[in-house]
N, C-alpha and C positions, 0 to 999 in steps of 0.2 A: 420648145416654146419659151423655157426658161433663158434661152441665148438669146435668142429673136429678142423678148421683151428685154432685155441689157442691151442689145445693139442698138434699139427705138432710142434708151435712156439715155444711152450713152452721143447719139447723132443730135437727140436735143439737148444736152446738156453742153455739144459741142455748137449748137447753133445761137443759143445764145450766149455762148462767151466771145463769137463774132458779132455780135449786136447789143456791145455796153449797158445802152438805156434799157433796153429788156429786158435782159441780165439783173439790172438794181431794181428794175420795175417787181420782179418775180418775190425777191427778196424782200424789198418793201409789200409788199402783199402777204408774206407771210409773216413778216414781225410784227407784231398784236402792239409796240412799244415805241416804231418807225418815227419818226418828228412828222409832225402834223404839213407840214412847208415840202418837204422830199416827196410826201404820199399824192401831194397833188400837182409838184412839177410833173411827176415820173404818173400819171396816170394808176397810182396804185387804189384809187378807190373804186367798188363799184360802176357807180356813175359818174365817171369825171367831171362830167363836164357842172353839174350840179354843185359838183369840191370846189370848181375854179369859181364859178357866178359866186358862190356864198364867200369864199375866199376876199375876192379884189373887194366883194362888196364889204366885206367888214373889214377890210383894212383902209380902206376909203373911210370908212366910218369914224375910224379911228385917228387916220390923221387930219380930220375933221373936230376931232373931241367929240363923239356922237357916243355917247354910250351902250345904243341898242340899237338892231336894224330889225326888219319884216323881209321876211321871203315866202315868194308862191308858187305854188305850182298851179296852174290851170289846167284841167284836166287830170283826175287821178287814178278813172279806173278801177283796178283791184284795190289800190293802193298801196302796191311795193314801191314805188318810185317817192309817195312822201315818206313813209317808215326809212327810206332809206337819206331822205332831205333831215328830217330827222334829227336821226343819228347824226350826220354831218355835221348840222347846225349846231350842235350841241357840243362837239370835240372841237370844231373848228372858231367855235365864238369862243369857248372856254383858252382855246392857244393863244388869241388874240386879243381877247380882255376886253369882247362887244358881246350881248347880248343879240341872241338871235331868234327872232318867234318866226314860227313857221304857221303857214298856211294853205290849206288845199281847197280848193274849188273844184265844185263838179255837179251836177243836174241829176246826179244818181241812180238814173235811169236810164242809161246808154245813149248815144248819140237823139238827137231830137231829126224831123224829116229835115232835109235839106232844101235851104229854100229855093237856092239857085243853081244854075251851071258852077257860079264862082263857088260855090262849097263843094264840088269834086261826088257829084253825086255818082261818078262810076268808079270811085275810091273807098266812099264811103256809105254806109245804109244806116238805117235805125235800129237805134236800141244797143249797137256794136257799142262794147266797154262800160256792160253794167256795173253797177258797186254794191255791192251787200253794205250797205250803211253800217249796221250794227257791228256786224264785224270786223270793222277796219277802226269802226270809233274805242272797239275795247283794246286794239291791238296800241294806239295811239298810246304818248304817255303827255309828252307836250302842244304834241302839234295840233290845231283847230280845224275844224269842218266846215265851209261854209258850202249850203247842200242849195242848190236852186238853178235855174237859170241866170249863167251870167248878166244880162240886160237888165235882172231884177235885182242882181247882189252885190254888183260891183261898185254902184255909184256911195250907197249907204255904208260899204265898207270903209270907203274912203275916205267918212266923213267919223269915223269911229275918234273919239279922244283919245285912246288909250291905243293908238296905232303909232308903232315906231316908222320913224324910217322905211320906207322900202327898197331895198337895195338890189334884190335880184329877182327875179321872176324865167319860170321856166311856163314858156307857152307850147300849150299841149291837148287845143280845142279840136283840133284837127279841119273844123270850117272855119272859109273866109269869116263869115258872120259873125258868129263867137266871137272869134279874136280882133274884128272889131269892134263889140260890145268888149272885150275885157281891156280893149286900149283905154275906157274908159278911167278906170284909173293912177292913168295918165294925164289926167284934170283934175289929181286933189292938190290941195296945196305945199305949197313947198314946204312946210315943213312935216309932211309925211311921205317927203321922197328926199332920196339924194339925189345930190345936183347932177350925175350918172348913175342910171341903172343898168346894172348887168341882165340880160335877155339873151334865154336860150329859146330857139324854135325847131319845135321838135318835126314841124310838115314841111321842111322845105326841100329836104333828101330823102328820099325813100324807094321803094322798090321798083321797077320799070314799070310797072302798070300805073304808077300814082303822077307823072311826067309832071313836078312841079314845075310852075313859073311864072313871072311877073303877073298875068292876066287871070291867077286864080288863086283859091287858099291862102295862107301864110303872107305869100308874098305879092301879094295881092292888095291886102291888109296892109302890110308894112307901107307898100306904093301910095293907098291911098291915104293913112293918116299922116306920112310926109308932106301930102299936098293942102291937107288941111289946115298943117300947122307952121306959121311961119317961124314961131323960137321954141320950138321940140322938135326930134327929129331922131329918129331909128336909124342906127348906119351898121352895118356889117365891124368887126374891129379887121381893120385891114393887118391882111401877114401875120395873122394869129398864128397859123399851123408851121410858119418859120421859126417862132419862137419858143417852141414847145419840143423838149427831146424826144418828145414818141407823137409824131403829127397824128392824125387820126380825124376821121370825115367829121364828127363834133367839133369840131375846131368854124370853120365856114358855118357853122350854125348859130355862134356865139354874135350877138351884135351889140349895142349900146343905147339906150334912149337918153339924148344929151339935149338938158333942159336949160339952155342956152342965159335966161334970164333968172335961172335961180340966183337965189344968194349970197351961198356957198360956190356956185360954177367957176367964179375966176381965182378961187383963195388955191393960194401952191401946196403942193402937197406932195412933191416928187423929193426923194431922197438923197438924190444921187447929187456928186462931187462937183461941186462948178468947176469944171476944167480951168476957167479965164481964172480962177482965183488958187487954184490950186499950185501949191508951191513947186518950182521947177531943182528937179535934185542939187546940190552943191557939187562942184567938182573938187 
């Protein structure tokens, strides 16, 4: 037994030192110490994709001069997924020198009936992804609870004075509905968004019974508050998962809500080398 288990160690120790990104992925996941920038190229957190949304968003923040952002989650559930935004928000605003408040939405009582075909009602039932309120509110240390139906919580959040920034939002209503009741705060003013918001959707890939696509849920949602709006607009971030050393189905999930007429939309904010000016070596 004792060989067998060395041989296992030894065939995976040898698999990923033929798969680099792995390899550092593994490492940075064990060092409690890893740079905050490595942990979320290389997929070492948790929830990645939640690392990347709070990530772009507060470095957009920054090369803005914004000094605080807001992140949500819509839909929480148990609420491991905000204890774990969290956490995030708080190493990851702290490496980046933005401030990041977090907040979770959710109706606390498990999904509500479905109203339509477009909410997937042979995906979804009532009541699925209760929340013990109490429990989750003592586990909390910064992050906010806003407990209701979104139709009734999202408009008045948005109108809150003391609401930074929103920079990323992780949607995770699982109905159509919902999620177009929480596009809703997508109509507060520009100065409690950035001029791009990062958006993760958590209903767009999931198991063969759930057959997402354009005509229901999620992306359904997306379809139609595109048609609503002619200067905001939800797009996919195209070739995400080329960019990324360890692709992974989160990536296709990740989109963008680009507020065409804010502000801030046209101010530059990209780092990189202007080739046309960059000086050509001496010979």
């Amino acid at each position: 037994m004792i060989f067998k288990n060395s041989l296992r160690s030894m065939r995976a120790n040898l698999a990923l030192a033929l798969d680099p990104p792995r390899f550092k992925q593994r490492r940075l996941i064990r060092d409690g110490n890893a740079p905050v920038e490595e942990k979320i190229n290389f997929d070492a957190y948790p929830r990645p994709h939640f690392a990347y949304g709070v990530h772009r968003a507060a470095m957009q923040a920054k090369a803005l001069d914004i000094d605080a952002i807001s992140v949500i989650e819509f839909g929480c559930a148990g609420g491991n997924g905000l204890l774990a935004l969290e956490a995030m928000a708080l190493e990851i605003g702290k490496d980046v020198g933005v401030r990041v408040d977090v907040y979770g939405f959710d109706i606390g009582e498990g999904l509500p009936k479905p109203l339509d075909y477009r909410d997937l009602p042979y995906a979804w039932k009532m009541e699925q992804f209760k929340m013990d309120v109490p429990k989750l509110e003592a586990r909390l240390t910064t992050a906010q609870l806003v407990i209701g139906d979104v139709a009734d919580t999202v408009e008045p959040f948005g109108q809150r004075e003391d609401l930074a920034p929103v920079g990323f939002i992780s949607f995770d209503l699982d109905f159509y509905s919902s999620t177009m009741a929480a596009f809703k705060i997508f109509d507060a003013e520009s100065t409690k968004m950035l001029p791009r918001v990062y958006c993760y959707f958590d209903d767009i890939i999931g198991p063969d019974n759930e057959l997402h696509c354009e005509y229901v849920g999620e992306l359904l949602a997306i379809k139609d508050f595109n048609k609503s709006k002619s200067t905001k607009k939800i797009a996919q971030i195209n070739g995400l998962s080329w960019k990324r050393y360890i692709p992974a189905p989160w990536n296709d999930s990740m989109f963008i809500m680009h507020a065409f007429e804010h502000p801030l939309y046209g101010v530059y904010i990209d780092t990189k080398v202007d080739m046309d000016l960059a000086l050509e070596p001496t010979s």
